[in-house]
C-alpha positions as CSV (number, residue, x, y, z in Angstrom):
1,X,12.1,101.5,74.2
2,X,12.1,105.4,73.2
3,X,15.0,107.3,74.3
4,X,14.5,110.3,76.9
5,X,15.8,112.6,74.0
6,X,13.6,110.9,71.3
7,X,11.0,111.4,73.6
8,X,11.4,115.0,74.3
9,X,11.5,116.0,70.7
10,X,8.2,113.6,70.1
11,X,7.0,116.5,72.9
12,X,7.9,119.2,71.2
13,X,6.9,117.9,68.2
14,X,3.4,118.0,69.1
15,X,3.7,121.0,71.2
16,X,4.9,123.3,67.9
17,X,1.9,121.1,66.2
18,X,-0.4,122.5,68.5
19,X,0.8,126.0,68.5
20,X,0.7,126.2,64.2
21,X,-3.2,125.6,64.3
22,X,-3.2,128.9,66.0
23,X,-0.7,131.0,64.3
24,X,-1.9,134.5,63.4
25,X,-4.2,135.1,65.7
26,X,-2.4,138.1,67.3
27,X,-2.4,139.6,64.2
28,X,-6.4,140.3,63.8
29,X,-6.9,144.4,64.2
30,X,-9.8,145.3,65.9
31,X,-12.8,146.9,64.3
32,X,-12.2,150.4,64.6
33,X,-8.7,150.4,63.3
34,X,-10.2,148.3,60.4
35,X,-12.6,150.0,59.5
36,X,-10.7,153.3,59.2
37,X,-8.1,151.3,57.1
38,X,-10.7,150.2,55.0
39,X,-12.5,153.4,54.8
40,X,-9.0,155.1,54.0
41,X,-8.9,152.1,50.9
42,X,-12.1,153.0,50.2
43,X,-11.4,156.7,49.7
44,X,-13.8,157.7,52.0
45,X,-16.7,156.2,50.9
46,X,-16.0,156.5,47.1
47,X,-16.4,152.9,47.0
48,X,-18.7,151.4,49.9
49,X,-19.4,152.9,53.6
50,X,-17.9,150.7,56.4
51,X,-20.3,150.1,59.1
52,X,-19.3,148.1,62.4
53,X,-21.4,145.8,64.0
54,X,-21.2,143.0,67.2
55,X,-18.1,141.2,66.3
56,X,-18.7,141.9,62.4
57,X,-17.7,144.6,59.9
58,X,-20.3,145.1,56.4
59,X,-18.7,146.9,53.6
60,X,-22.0,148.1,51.6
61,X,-21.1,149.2,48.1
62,X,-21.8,152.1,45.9
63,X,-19.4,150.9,43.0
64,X,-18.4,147.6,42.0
65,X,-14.8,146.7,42.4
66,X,-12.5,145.4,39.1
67,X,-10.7,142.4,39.8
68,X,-7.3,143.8,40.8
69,X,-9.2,146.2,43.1
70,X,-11.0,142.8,44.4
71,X,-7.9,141.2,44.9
72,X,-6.3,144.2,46.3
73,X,-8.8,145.0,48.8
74,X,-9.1,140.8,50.1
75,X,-4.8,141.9,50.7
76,X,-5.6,144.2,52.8
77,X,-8.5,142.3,54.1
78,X,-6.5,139.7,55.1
79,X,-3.4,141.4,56.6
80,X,-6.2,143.1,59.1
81,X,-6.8,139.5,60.1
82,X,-10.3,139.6,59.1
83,X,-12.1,137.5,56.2
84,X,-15.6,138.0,53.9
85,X,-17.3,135.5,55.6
86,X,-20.3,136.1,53.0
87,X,-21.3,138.2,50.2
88,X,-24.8,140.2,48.8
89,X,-25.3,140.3,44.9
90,X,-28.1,141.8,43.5
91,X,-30.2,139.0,41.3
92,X,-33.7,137.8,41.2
93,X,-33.1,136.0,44.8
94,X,-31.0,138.6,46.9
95,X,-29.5,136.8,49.7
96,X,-26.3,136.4,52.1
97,X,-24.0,133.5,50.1
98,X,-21.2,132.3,50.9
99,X,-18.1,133.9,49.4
100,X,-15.7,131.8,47.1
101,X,-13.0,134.4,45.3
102,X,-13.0,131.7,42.0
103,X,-16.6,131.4,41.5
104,X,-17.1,135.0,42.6
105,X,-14.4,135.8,39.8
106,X,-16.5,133.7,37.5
107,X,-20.1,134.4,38.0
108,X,-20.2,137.6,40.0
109,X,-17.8,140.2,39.2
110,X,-20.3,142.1,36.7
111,X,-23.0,141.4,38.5
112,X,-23.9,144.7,41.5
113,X,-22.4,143.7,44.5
114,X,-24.2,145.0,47.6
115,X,-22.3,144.3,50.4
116,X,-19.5,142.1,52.3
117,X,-19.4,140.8,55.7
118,X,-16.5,140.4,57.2
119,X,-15.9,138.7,60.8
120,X,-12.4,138.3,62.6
121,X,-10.4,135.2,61.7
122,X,-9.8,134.9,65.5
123,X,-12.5,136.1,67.6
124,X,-12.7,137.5,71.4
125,X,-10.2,135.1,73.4
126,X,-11.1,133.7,76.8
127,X,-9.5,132.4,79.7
128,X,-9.8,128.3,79.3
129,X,-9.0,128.4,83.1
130,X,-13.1,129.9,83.3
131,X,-14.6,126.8,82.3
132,X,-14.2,122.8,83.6
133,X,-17.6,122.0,82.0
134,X,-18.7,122.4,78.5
135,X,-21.1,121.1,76.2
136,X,-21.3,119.7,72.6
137,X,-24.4,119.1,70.8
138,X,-24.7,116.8,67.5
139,X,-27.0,115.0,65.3
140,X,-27.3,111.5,67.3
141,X,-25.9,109.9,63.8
142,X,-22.5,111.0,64.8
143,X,-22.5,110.2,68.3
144,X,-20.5,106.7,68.1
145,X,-17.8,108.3,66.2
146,X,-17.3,111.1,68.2
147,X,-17.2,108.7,71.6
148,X,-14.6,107.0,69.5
149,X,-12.7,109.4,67.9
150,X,-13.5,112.5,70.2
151,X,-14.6,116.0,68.4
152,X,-12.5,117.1,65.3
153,X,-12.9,120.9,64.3
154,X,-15.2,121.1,61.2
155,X,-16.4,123.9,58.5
156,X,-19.9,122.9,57.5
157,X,-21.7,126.0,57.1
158,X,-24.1,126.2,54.2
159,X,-23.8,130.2,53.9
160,X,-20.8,131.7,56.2
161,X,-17.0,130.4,56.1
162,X,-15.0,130.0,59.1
163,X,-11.9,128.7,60.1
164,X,-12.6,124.9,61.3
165,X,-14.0,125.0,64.9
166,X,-15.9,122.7,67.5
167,X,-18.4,124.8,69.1
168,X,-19.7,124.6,72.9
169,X,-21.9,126.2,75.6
170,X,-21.3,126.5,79.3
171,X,-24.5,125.9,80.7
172,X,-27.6,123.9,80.9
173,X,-30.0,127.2,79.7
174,X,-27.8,127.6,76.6
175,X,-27.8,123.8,76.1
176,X,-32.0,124.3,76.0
177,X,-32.0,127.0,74.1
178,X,-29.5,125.5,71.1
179,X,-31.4,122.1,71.2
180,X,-34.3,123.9,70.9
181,X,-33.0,125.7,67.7
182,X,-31.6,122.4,66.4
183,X,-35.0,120.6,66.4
184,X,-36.7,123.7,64.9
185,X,-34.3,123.2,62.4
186,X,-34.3,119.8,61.7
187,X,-37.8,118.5,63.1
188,X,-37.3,114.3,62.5
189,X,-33.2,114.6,63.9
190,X,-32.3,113.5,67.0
191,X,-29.2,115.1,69.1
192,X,-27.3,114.1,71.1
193,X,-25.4,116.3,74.4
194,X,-21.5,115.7,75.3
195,X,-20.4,116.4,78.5
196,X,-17.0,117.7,78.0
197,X,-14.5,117.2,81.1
198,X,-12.7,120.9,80.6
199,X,-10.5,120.6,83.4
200,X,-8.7,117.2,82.5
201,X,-8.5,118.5,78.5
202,X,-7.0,121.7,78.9
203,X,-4.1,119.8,81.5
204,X,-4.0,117.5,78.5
205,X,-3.7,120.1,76.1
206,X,-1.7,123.4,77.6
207,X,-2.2,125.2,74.4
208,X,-5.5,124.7,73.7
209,X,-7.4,127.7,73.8
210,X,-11.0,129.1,73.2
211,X,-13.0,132.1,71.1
212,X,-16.4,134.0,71.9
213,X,-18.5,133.0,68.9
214,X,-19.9,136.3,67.3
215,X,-22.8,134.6,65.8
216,X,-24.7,132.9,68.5
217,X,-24.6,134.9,72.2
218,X,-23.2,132.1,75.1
219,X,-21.2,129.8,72.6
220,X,-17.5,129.5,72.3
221,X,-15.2,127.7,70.4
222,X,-11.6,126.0,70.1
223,X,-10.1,124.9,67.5
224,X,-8.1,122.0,68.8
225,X,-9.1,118.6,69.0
226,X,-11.1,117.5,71.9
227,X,-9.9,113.5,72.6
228,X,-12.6,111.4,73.2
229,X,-11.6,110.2,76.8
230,X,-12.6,113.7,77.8
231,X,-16.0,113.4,76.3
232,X,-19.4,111.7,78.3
233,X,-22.5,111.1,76.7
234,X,-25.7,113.4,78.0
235,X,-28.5,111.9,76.7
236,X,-30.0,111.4,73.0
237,X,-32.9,114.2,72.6
């Protein structure tokens, strides 16, 4: 049998645990003051124009950056709180790409740079005590793992980088309407809905707390662990 002292410090073991996936996020500067920081960097437009959008910053560029001016400017970047979540080159094929500093240093740096995004590394916090119900939606393959293992924050984004995060919605017309963009998507998958139980995870889990996702209006996001006794199956679609 555990001690009561060994089991307090087991507590507060997991309680610190809990508190580390979140450090820093008081320390993201909102837009505004970003953007003038970065347009200050920038020497007022001498190297790209800062523009502001929904839960986003771009930094369109009208000279490329050397790599200590790169590596300088991600500093800065960073100590803001924000990260280039993708990045424009011009080539043949000019798209959004994910940004990676290495290969970036490796392929890219000659090549004209056109713009970076950059989104918060913590977005817009909500109150958890707003929601008792939530909903997950997955490709049907992964259903029996997460009913056994519960939902595990994940970073599988082809294009963007984020933080590791398990997304939700609170309602059954934001449900429809992300279903309906998963099958679009991915025509011969099925999906499958979890009913969260919101209430009994967040007494569960004290610190867990949850984000406004700036790409997709309705959704929000934790990144804590959501244990599977918490989690009900809502039908294969």
């Amino acid at each position: 049998m555990l001690s009561d002292d060994v089991k307090i410090m087991i507590k507060l073991n997991s309680l610190i645990k809990r508190e580390v996936v979140y450090e820093g996020l008081i320390h993201t500067v909102e837009s505004e003051t970003t953007a003038d920081m970065l347009n200050k960097w920038s020497g007022s437009g001498g190297k790209f124009k800062v523009a502001i959008k929904p839960q986003k910053i771009t930094l369109d560029f009208t000279n490329n950056l050397d790599e200590k001016e790169l590596k300088n400017l991600l500093k800065l970047i960073n100590n803001l709180g924000w990260f280039i979540s993708a990045v424009l080159i011009f080539r043949s094929e000019v798209k959004w790409e994910k940004f990676n500093l290495e290969k970036f240093l490796k392929d890219d740096i000659d090549k004209r740079l056109l713009s970076f995004q950059l989104e918060a590394k913590y977005d817009i916090e909500v109150n958890v005590h707003d929601f008792d119900t939530l909903y997950h939606i997955s490709p049907s393959i992964y259903k029996e793992k997460i009913l056994t293992y519960g939902l595990i924050p994940k970073s599988k984004e082809k294009i963007f980088s984020h933080p590791d995060r398990v997304y939700f919605v609170d309602n059954d017309d934001d449900v429809n309407i992300l279903l309906f963009q998963f099958q679009k998507l991915q025509e011969k998958t099925d999906f499958t809905i979890f009913e969260i139980d919101f209430k009994k995870c967040r007494r569960n889990n004290p610190s867990i707390r949850l984000f406004l996702d700036p790409n997709f209006r309705g959704a929000i996001y934790t990144l804590s662990n959501i244990p599977p006794q918490f989690i009900k199956d809502n039908g294969t679609y």
